[in-house]
SEMIMAR-416784 format. One line per field, with one value per residue (C-alpha): residue number from 1; residue in three letters; x, y, z. Coordinates in nm, 2 decimals, decimal comma. Layout:
BEGIN
pos	(NUM:...)
code	(ala:...)
east	(X:...)
north	(Y:...)
up	(Z:...)
***
This chain:
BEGIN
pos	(1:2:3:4:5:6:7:8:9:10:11:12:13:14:15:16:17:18:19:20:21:22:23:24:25:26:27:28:29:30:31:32:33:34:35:36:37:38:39:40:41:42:43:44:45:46:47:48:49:50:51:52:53:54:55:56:57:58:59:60:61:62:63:64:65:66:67:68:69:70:71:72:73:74:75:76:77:78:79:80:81:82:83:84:85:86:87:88:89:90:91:92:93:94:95:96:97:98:99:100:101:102:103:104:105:106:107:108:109:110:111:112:113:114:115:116:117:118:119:120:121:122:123:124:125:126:127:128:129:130:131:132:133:134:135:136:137:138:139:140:141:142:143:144:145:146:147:148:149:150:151:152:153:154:155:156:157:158:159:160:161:162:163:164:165:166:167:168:169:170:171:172:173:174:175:176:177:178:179:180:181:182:183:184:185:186:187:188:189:190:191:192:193:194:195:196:197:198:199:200:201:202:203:204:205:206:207:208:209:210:211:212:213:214:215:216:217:218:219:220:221:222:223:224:225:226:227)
code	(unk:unk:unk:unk:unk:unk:unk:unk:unk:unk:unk:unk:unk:unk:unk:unk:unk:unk:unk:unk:unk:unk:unk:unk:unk:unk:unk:unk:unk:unk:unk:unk:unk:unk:unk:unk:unk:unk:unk:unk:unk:unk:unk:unk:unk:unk:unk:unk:unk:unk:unk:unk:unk:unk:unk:unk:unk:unk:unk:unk:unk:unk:unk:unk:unk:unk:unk:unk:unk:unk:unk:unk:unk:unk:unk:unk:unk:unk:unk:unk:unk:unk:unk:unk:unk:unk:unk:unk:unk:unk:unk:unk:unk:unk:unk:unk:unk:unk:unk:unk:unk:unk:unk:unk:unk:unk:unk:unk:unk:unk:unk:unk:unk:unk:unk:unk:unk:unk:unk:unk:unk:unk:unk:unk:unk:unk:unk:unk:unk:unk:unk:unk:unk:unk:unk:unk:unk:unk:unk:unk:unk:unk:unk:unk:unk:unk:unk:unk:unk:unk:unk:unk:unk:unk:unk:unk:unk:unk:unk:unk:unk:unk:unk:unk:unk:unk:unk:unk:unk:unk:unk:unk:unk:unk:unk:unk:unk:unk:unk:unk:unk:unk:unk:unk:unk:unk:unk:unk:unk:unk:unk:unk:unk:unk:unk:unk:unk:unk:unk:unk:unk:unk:unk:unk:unk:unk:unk:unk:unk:unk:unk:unk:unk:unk:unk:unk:unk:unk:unk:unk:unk:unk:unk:unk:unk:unk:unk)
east	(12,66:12,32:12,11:11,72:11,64:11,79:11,72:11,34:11,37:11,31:11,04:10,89:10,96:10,84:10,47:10,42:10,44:10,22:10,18:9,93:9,99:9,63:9,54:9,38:9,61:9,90:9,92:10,22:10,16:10,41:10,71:10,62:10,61:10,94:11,13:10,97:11,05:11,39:11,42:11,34:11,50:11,11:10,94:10,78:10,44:10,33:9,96:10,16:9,90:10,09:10,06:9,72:9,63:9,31:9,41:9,52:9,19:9,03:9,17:9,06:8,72:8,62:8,24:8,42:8,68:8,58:8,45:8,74:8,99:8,84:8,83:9,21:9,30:9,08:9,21:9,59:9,55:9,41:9,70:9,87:9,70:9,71:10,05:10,09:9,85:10,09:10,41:10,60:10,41:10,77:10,90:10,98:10,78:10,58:10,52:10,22:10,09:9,73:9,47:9,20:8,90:8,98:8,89:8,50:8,59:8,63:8,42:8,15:8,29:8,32:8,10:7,69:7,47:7,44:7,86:7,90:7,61:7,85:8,16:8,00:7,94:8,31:8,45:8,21:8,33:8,67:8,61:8,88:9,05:9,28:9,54:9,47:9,67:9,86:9,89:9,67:9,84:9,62:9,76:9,50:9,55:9,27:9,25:9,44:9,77:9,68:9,64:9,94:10,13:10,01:10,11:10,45:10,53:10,40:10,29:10,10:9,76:9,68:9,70:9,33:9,25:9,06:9,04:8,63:8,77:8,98:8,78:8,52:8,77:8,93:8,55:8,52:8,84:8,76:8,42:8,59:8,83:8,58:8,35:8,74:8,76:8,96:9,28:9,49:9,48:9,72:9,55:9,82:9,76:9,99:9,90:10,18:10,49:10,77:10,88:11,04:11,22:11,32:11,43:11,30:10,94:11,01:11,18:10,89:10,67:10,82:10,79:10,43:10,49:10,65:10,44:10,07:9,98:9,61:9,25:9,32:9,57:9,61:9,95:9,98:10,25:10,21:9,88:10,06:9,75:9,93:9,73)
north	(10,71:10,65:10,44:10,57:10,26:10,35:10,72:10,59:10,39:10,65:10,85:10,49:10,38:10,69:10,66:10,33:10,04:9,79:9,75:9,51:9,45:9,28:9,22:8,93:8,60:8,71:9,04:9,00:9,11:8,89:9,00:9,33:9,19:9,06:9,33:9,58:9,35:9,36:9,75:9,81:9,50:9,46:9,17:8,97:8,76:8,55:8,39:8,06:7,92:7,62:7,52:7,48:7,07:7,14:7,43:7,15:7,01:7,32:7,44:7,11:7,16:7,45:7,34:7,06:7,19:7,55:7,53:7,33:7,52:7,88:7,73:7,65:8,01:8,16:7,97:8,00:8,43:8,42:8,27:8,49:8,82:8,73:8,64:9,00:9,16:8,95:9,05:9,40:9,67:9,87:9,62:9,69:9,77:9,44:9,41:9,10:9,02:8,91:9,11:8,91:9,15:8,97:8,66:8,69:8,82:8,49:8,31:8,51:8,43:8,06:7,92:7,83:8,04:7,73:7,67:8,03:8,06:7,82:7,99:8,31:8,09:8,03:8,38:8,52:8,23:8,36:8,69:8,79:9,15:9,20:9,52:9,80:9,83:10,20:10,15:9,88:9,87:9,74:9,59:9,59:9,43:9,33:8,92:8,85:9,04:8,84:8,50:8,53:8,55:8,25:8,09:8,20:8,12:7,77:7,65:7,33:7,38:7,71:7,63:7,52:7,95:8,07:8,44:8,42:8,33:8,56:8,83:8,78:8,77:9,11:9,22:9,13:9,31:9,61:9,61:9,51:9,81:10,08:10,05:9,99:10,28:10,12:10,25:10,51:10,34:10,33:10,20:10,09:9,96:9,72:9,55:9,80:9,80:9,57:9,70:9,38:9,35:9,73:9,98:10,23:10,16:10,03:10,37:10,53:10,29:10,33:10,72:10,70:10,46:10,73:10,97:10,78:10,92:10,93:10,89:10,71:10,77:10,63:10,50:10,51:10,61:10,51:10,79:11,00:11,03:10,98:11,18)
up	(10,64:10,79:10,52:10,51:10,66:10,93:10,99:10,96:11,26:11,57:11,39:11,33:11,70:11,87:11,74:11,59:11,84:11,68:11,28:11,09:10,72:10,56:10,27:10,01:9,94:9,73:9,77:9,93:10,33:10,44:10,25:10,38:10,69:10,71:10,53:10,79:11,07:10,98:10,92:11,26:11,38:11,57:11,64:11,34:11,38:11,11:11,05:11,02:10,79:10,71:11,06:10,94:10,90:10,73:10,48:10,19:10,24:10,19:9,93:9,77:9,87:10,03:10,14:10,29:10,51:10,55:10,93:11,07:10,87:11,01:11,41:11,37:11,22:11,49:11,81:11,65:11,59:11,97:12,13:11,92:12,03:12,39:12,35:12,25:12,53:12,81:12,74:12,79:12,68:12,63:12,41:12,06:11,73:11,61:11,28:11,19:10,88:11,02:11,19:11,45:11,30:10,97:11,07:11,07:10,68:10,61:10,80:10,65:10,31:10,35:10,61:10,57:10,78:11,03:11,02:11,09:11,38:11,55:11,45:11,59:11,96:11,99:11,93:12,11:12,42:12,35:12,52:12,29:12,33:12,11:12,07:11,85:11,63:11,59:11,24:10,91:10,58:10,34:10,04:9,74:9,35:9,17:9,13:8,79:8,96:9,27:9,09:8,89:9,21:9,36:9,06:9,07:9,45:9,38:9,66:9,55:9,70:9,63:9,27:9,28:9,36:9,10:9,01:9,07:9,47:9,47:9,34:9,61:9,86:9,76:9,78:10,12:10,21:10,03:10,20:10,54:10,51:10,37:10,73:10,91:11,13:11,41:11,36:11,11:10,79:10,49:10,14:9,92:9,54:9,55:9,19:9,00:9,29:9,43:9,76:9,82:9,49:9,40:9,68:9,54:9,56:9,97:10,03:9,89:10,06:10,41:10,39:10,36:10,67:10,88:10,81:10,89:11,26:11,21:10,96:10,61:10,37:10,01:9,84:9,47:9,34:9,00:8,97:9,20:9,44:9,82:10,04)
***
């Protein structure tokens, strides 16, 4: 017997090459990530941001280490994105949990005006390019859901994340994502489902997947309002 996992893998292949998964801290865009990855048995690409030297230190003290902490993220997603642009364009669905347009979100968040003129002179030396993306999932949960789940992955640093960050970050997003028009876009509220803990909510989930081809879609089950 062919699992739904499976029978969702050609329609996925055959018009989805290249899927982003965005969305605030905590929202859980990795998990996604990785459980999609391993659906389609497609390549996985992570943001890696504990590669990151100066993300303790700014999670610390954001004034302080906001500048260096944004060059590394930027200079780590290009070599990441022109990774992507060099190798076969026939190879299989990647799934990434990071998006390059994202990274000016938080530059703009976190940098002064003179820390983000210069952050503004290195992208633009970058001459960056990076590939569309045939399909942005957007995970959204307002900032107590997402600051309870920081707390309960535990990761030592982000403990400091208060819920008044986190709410202006999931401001920026949501601002981000209401002018995004760059490719099809699926909304998903993800503050009252587990598609990584119950099957039925990712079955549910990777439906409204298979079916995005174009424009913007919404996913929320729980109001019964997929369009």
């Amino acid at each position: 017997m062919v699992s739904t996992e499976q029978s969702a893998q050609p329609e996925l292949a055959s018009h989805l090459r290249y899927i982003v998964i965005e969305g605030p801290i905590g929202v859980g865009k990795t998990s996604l990530a990785r459980r999609l990855a391993e659906s389609f048995n497609s390549e996985l690409l992570l943001e890696n941001a504990d590669e990151n030297p100066f993300l303790e230190g700014f999670y610390r003290n954001r004034r302080h280490s906001a500048l260096p902490t944004q060059l590394f993220f930027l200079f780590q997603r290009a070599r990441q994105m022109e990774a992507i642009r060099q190798s076969d364009l026939f190879s299989p669905v990647r799934v990434a949990d990071f998006m390059l347009a994202k990274d000016r979100l938080f530059a703009e968040l976190n940098l002064d005006s003179n820390e983000l003129g210069l952050y503004e002179q290195v992208y633009d030396s970058l001459e960056l390019d990076p590939p569309v993306p045939d399909l942005v999932i957007y995970l959204q949960a307002p900032p107590s859901v997402l600051r309870r789940r920081v707390v309960t992955r535990g990761v030592p640093y982000e403990q400091t994340l208060d819920e008044a960050y986190l709410e202006r970050l999931g401001n920026a997003y949501a601002k981000f994502f209401y002018e995004f028009e760059a490719a099809p876009l699926l909304i998903v509220n993800a503050a009252n489902i587990d598609p990584i803990h119950r099957e039925t909510d990712y079955q549910e989930l990777l439906r409204a997947i298979c079916r995005m081809r174009h424009g913007r879609q919404f996913f929320n089950p729980a109001l019964e309002t997929i369009a």
